[in-house]
C-alpha positions as CSV (number, residue, x, y, z in Angstrom):
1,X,-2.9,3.1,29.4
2,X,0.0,1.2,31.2
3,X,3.5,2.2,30.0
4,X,5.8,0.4,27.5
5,X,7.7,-1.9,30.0
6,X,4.3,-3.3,30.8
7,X,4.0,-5.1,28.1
8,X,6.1,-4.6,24.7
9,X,9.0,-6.3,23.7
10,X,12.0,-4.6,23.5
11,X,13.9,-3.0,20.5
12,X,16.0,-5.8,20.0
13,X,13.8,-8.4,20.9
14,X,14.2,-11.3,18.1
15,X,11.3,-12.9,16.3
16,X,10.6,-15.9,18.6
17,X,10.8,-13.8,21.3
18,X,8.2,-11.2,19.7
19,X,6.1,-14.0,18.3
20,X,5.5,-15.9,21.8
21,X,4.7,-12.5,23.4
22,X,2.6,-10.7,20.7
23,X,1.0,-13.7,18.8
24,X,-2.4,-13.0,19.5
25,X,-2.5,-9.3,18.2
26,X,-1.1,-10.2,15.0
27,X,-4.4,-12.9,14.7
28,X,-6.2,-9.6,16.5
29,X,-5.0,-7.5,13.3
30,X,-6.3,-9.9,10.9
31,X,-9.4,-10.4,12.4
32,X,-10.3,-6.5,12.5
33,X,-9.0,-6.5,8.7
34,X,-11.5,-9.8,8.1
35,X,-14.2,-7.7,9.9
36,X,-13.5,-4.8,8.1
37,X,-13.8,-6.4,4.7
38,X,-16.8,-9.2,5.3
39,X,-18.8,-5.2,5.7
40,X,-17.7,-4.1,2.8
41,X,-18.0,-6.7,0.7
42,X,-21.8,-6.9,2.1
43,X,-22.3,-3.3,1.7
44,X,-20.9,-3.6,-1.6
45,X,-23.4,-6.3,-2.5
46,X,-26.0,-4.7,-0.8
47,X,-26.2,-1.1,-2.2
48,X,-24.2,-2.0,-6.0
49,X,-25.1,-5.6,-6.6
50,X,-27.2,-5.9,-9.7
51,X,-30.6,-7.5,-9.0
52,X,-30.9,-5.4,-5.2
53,X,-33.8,-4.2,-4.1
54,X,-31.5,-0.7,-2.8
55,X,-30.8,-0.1,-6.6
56,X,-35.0,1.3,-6.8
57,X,-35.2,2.7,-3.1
58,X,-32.4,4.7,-3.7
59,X,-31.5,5.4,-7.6
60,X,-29.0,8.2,-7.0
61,X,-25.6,6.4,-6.8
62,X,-24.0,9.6,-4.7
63,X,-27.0,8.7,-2.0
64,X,-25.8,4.9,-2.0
65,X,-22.3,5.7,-1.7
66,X,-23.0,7.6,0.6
67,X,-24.4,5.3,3.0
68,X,-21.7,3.1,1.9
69,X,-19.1,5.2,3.2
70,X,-21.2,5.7,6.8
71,X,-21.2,1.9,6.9
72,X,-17.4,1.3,6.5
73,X,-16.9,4.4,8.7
74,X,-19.1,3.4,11.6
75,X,-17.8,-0.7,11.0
76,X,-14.0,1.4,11.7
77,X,-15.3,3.1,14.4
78,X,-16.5,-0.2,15.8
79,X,-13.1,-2.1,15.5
80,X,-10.8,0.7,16.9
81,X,-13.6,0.3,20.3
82,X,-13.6,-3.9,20.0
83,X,-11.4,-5.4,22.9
84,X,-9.5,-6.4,20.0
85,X,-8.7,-3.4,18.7
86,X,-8.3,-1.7,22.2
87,X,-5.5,-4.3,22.9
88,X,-3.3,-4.6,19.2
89,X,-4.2,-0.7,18.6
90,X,-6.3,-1.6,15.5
91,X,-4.1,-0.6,13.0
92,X,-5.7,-3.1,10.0
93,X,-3.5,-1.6,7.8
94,X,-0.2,-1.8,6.9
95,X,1.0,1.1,5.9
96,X,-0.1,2.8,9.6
97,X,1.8,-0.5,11.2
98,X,4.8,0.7,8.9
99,X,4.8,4.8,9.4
100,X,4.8,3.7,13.6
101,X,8.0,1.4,12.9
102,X,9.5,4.5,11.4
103,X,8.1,6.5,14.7
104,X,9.9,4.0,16.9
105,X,6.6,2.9,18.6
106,X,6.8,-0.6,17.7
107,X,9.3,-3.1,17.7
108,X,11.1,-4.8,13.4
109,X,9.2,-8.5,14.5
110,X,6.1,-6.8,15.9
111,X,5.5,-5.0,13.0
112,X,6.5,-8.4,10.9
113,X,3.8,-9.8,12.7
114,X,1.1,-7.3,12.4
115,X,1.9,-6.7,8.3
116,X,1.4,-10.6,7.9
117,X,-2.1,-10.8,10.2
118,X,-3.4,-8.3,8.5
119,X,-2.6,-9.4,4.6
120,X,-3.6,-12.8,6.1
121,X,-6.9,-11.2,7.1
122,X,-7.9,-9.0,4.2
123,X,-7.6,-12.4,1.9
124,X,-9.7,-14.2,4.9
125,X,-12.3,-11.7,5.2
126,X,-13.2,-11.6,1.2
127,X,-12.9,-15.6,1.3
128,X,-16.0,-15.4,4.2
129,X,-17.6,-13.1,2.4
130,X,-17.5,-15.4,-1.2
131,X,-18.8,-18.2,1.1
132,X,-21.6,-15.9,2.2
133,X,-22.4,-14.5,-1.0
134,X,-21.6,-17.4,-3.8
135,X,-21.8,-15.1,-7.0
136,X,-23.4,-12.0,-5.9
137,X,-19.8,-10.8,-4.4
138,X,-18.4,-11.8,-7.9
139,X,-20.9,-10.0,-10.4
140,X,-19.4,-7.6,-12.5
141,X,-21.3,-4.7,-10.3
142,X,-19.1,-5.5,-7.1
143,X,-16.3,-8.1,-8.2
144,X,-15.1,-9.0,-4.8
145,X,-15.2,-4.8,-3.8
146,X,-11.7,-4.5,-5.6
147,X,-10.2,-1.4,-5.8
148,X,-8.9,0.1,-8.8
149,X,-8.2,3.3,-10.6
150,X,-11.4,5.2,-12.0
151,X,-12.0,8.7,-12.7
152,X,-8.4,10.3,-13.7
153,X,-7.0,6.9,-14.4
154,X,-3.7,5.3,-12.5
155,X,-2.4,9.4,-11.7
156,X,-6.3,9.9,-10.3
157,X,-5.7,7.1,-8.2
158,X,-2.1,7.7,-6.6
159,X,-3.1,11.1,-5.7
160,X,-6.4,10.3,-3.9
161,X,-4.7,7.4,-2.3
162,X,-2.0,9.7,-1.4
163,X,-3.9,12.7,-0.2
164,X,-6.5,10.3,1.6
165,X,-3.5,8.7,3.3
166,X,-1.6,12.1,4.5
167,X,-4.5,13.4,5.8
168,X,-6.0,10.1,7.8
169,X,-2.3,10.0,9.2
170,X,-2.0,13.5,10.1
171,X,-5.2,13.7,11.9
172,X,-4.4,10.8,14.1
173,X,-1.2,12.1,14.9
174,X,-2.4,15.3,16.0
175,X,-5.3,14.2,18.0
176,X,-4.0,11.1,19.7
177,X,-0.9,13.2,21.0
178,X,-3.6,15.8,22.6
179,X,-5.1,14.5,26.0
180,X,-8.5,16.6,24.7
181,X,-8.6,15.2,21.6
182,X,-7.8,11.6,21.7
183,X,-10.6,9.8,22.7
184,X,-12.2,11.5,19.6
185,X,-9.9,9.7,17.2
186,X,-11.9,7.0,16.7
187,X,-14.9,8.9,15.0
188,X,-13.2,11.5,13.4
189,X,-11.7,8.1,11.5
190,X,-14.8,6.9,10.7
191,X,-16.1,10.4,9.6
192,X,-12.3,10.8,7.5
193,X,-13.9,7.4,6.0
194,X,-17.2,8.4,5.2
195,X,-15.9,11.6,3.1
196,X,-13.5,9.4,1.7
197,X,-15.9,7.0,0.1
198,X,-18.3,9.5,-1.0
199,X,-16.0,11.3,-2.8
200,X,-12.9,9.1,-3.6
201,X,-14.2,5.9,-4.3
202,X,-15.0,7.0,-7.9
203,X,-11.4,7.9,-8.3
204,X,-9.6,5.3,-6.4
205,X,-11.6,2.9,-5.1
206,X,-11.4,3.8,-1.7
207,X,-8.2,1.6,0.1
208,X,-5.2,3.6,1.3
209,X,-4.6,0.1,3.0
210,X,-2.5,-2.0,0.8
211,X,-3.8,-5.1,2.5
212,X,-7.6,-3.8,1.9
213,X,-6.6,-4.2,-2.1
214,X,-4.9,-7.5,-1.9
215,X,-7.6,-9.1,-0.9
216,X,-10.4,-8.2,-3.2
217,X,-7.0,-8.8,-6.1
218,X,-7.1,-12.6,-5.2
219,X,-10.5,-13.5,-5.6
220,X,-11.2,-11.0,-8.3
221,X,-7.6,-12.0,-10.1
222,X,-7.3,-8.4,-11.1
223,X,-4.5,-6.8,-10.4
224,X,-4.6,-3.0,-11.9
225,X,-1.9,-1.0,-11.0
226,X,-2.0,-2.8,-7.9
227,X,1.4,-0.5,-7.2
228,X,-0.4,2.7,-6.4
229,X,-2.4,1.1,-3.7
230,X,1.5,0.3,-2.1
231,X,3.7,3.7,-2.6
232,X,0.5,6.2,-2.1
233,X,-0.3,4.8,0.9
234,X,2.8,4.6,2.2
235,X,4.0,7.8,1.1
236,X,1.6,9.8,2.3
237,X,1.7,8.3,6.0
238,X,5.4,8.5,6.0
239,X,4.8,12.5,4.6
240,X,2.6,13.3,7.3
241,X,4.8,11.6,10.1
242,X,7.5,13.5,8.8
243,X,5.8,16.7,9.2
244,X,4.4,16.1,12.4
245,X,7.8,14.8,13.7
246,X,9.6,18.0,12.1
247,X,7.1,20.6,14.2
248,X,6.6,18.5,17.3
249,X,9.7,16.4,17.7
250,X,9.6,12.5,17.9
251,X,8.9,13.1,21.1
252,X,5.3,14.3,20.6
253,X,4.2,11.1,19.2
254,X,3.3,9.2,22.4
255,X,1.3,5.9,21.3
256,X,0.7,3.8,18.0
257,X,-2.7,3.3,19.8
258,X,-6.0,4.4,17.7
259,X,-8.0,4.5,21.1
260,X,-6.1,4.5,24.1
261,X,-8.0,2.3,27.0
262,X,-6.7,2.8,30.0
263,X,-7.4,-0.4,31.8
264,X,-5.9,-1.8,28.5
265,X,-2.0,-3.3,28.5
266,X,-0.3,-1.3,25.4
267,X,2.2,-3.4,23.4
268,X,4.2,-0.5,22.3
269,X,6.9,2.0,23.4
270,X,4.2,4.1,25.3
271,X,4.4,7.5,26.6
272,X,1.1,8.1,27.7
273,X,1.9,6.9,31.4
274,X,4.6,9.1,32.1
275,X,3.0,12.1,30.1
276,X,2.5,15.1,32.3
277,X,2.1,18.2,30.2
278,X,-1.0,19.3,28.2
279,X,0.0,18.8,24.6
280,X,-3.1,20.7,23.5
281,X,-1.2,24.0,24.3
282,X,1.6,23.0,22.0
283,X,2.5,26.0,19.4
């Protein structure tokens, strides 16, 4: 991956500035947020929907959610690998753009830029979806795939979307910051994604990604404790930066990339380039 000075716009860079340099990832991060939502709202509809064929092939609701969560895994997994997400670093999520502000890998108007794609794209991607879908994506059954609390109520809820969050966060800290480890990122999000749906979605929904829930909110016009799917997230990202940046020093966080490409132009304040030492043998 080239360095910083290749390609990212400078800490005080102003918003026309950012916005004629960086335009195109922040329509990148809303497409991969539109991708990422068109899937689930077909999985949704697909495995849940009342009247589908999946509800007798597979009865056991655990099996079907299940497979939902490998589909919205392997559909992450996908997007981090797209050229689109190799170039914009394919956050799709807010609350990851926000915790690498606070990490100093990415520049106030960037980070503007990429929050606004990718709320822009979570609305765009259910809107596709409702245009591919007419009424099955608004049956009671999937209603848009909106998240909101379930098992444990609105303190169920934060504290899945909280734990969820830490740990996604912490685990791409540690392994994108490890030459061994970080072309592995990718799939050990899409596994983190898998679990999560199989086990949390009955709690929570499944988001940690306040753009995720905003979307579904519009269409569906339901707007549960919408606040939890804002502050867990976010808390438990900034948490796990904190932690990692308290053993390691801000210096161990190189990249705001998911999958660092090589041959790829990085828009942040990248270290990779001038990283010599082996962080894998970090104590």
């Amino acid at each position: 991956m080239q360095s910083a000075g290749a390609d990212a716009v400078g800490v005080s860079a102003g918003p026309m500035e950012a916005l004629r340099r960086h335009w195109f990832l922040y329509v990148y991060e809303g497409a991969e947020l539109a991708w990422f939502m068109v899937a689930a709202c077909v999985a949704t509809v697909v495995l849940f929907g009342a009247g589908s064929p999946v509800l007798h092939w597979v009865p056991n609701a655990a099996l079907r959610r299940l497979v939902m969560g490998a589909a919205m895994g392997g559909t992450a997994v996908l997007i981090i690998h797209s050229p689109m997400g190799k170039r914009s670093g394919a956050h799709f999520n807010p609350a990851i753009t926000l915790t690498y502000l606070w990490l100093g890998k990415i520049g106030v108007w960037d980070a503007v830029g990429y929050v606004c794609g990718q709320f822009a794209g979570g609305v765009a991607g259910v809107g596709v979806a409702a245009l591919m879908m007419g009424r099955l994506l608004a049956q009671p059954s999937v209603n848009y795939a909106v998240t909101v609390p379930g098992i444990g109520g609105t303190a169920g809820a934060f504290g899945a979307e909280l734990f969820m969050a830490a740990l996604l966060m912490g685990i791409v800290l540690w392994m994108t910051n490890r030459r061994r480890l970080a072309a592995y990122t990718s799939y050990a999000v899409g596994v983190l994604i898998t679990g999560y749906v199989f086990f949390f979605a009955p709690v929570s929904g499944f988001s940690i990604n306040p753009a995720r829930t905003v979307g579904p909110a519009v269409f569906a016009q339901m707007w549960t404790a919408e606040w939890v799917y804002f502050v867990a997230p976010l808390l438990g990202m900034f948490g796990a930066a904190a932690l990692y940046v308290s053993r390691f020093g801000i210096e161990g966080v190189l990249c705001a990339k998911l999958h660092a490409a090589p041959s790829v132009l990085c828009p942040y304040r990248c270290g990779v380039a001038e990283h010599v030492p082996d962080r894998d043998t970090a104590s």
